[in-house]
MIDO-132959 format. One line per 3 residues: number of its first residue (from 1); for each residue x, y, z of N, C-alpha, C. Coordinates in steps of 0.001 Angstrom, whole numbers, plus 500000, padded with zeros to 6 digits. Each point is the difference from the previous one (the first is absolute). Layout:
N
NUM> X Y Z X Y Z X Y Z | ... .
# end
This chain:
115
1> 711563 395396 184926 498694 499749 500601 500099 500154 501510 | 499311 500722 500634 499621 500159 501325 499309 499150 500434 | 500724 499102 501112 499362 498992 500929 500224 499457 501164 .
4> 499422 500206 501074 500526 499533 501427 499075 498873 500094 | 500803 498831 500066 499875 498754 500929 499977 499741 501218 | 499582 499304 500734 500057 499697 501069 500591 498320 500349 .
7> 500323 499323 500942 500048 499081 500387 499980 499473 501289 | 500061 498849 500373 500550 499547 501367 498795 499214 501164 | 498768 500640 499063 498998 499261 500797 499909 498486 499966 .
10> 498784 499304 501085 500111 499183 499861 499100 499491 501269 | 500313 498455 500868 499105 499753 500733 500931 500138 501038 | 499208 500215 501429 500727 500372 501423 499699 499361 500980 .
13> 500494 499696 501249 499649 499743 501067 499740 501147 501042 | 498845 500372 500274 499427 501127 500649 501725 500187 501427 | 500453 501371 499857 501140 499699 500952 500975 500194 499127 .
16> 500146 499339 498823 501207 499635 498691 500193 501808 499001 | 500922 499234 499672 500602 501816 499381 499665 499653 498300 | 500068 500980 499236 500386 500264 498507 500045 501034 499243 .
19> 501154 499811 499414 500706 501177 499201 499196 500505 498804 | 499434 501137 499191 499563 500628 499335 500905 500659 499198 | 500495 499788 498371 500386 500968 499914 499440 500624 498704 .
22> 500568 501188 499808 499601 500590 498415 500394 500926 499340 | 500214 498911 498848 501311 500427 498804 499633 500820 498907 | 500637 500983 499725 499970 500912 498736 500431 499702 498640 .
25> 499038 500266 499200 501314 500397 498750 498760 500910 499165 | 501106 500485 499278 499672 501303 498724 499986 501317 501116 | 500315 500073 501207 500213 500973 500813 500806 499652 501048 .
28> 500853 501048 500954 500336 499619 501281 499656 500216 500956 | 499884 499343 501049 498888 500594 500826 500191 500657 501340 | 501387 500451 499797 501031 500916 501183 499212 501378 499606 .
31> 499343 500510 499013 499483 501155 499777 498051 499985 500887 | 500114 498808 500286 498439 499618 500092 499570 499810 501773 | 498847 500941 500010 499496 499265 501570 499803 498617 499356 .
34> 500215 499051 501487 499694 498695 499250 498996 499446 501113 | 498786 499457 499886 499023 499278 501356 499480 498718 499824 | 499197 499584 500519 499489 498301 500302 498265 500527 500153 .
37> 499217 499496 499270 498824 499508 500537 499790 498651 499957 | 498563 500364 500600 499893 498238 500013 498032 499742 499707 | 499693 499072 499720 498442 500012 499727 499591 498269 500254 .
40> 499224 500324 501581 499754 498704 500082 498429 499431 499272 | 499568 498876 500061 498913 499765 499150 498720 501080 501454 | 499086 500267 498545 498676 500820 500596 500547 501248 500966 .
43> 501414 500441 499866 500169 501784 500371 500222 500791 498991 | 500380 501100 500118 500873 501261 499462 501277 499369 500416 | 500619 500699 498746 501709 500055 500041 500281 500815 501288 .
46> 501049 499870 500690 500946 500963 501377 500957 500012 499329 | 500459 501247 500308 501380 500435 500035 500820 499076 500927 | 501228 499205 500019 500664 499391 501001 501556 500511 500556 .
49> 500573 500874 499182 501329 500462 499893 500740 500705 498961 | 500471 500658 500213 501023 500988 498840 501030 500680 500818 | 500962 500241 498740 501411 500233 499974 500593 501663 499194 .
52> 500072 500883 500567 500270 501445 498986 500902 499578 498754 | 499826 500676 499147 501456 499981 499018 501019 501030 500646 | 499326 501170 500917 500911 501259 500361 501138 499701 501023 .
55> 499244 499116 501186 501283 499218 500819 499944 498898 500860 | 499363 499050 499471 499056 498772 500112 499094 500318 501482 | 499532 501199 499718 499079 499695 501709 499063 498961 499379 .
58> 499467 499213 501136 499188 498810 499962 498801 500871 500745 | 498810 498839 499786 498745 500033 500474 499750 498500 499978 | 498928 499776 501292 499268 498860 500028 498181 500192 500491 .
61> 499987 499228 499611 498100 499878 500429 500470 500010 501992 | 499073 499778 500753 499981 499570 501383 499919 498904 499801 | 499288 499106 499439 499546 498552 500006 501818 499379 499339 .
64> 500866 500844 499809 501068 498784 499686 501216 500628 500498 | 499651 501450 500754 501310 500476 500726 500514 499036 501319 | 501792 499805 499591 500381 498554 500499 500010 498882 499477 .
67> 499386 499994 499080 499827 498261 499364 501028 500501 498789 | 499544 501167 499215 500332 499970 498647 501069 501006 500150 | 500953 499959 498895 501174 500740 499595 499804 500471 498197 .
70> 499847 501285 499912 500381 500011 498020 501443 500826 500089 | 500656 499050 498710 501408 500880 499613 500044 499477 498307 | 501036 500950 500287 500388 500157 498503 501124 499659 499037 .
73> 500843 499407 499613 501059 499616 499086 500367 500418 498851 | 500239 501795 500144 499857 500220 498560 501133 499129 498468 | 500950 499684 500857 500623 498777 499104 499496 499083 498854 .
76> 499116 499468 500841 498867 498733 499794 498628 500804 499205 | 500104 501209 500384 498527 500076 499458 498607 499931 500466 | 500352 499676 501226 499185 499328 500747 499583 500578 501836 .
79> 498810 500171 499915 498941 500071 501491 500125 498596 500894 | 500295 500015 501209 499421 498546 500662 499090 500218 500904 | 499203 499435 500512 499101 499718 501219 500009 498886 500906 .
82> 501284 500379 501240 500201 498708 500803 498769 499744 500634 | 498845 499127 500165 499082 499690 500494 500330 498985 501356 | 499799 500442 500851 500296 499101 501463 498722 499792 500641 .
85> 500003 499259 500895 498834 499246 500991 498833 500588 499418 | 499880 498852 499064 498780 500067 498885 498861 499993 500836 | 498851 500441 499452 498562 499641 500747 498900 499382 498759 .
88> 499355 499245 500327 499061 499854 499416 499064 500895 498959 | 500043 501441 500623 499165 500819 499597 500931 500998 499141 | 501482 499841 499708 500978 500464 498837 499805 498845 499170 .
91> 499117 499607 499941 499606 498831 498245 499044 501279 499182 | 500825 499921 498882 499527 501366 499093 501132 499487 498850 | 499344 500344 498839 500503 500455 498746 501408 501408 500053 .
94> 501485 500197 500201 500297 500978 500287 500449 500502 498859 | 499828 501371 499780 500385 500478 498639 500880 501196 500288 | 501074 500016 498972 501024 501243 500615 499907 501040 498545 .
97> 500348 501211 500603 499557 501044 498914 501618 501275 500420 | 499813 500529 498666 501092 500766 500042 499510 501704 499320 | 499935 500879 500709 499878 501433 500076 500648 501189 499776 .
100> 499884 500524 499030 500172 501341 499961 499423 500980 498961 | 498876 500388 500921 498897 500428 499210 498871 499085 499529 | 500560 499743 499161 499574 498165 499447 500173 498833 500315 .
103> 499472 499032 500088 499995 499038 500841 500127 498472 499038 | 500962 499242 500324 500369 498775 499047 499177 499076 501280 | 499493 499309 499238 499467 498356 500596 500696 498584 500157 .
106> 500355 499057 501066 500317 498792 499514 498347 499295 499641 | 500474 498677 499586 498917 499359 499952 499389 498938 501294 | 500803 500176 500744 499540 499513 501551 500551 498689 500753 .
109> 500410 499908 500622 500840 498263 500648 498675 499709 501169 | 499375 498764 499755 499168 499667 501126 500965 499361 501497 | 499864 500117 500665 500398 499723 502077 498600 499498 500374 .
112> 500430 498918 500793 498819 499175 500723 500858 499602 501110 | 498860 499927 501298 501180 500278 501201 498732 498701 500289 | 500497 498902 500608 498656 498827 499966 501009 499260 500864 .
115> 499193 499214 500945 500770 498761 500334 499134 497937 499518 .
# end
């Protein structure tokens, strides 16, 4: 069965960091672009970050270049998203997806950046 999880969310102190990550199975995901959206209440989903399968070039949104880091562990199975000097306005539902051609879904880790 094909399924990417996510984890790691949780509640923040606007400023405060947290780790994202997301785990494979029934595939590996060293073959896969791998990215981050995110969907806060009353928007559209954004794109927030991705990782090549060809030689991990990265991408970030502007709104998180500097804050955020994505890598990869093909060991583990696993995508992370170091999240640093949180803001208020990175409170979103984040969902990570895995690509090629076709596109696998997690089911989403909520982040709330609140004091």
């Amino acid at each position: 069965q094909v399924q990417l999880v996510e984890s790691g969310g949780g509640l923040v102190q606007p400023g405060g960091s947290l780790r994202l990550s997301c785990t494979a199975s029934g595939f590996t995901l060293d073959a896969f672009t791998i990215g981050w959206f995110r969907q806060a209440p009353g928007k559209e989903r954004e794109g927030v970050s991705c990782i090549s399968s060809s030689d991990d070039t990265t991408y970030y949104a502007d709104f998180v270049k500097g804050r955020f880091t994505i890598s990869r562990d093909n060991a583990k199975n696993t995508v992370y998203l170091q999240m640093n000097s949180l803001k208020p306005e990175d409170t979103a539902i984040y969902y990570c997806y895995a690509d090629r051609g076709s596109r696998y879904w997690g089911q989403g880790t909520q982040v709330t950046v609140s004091s």
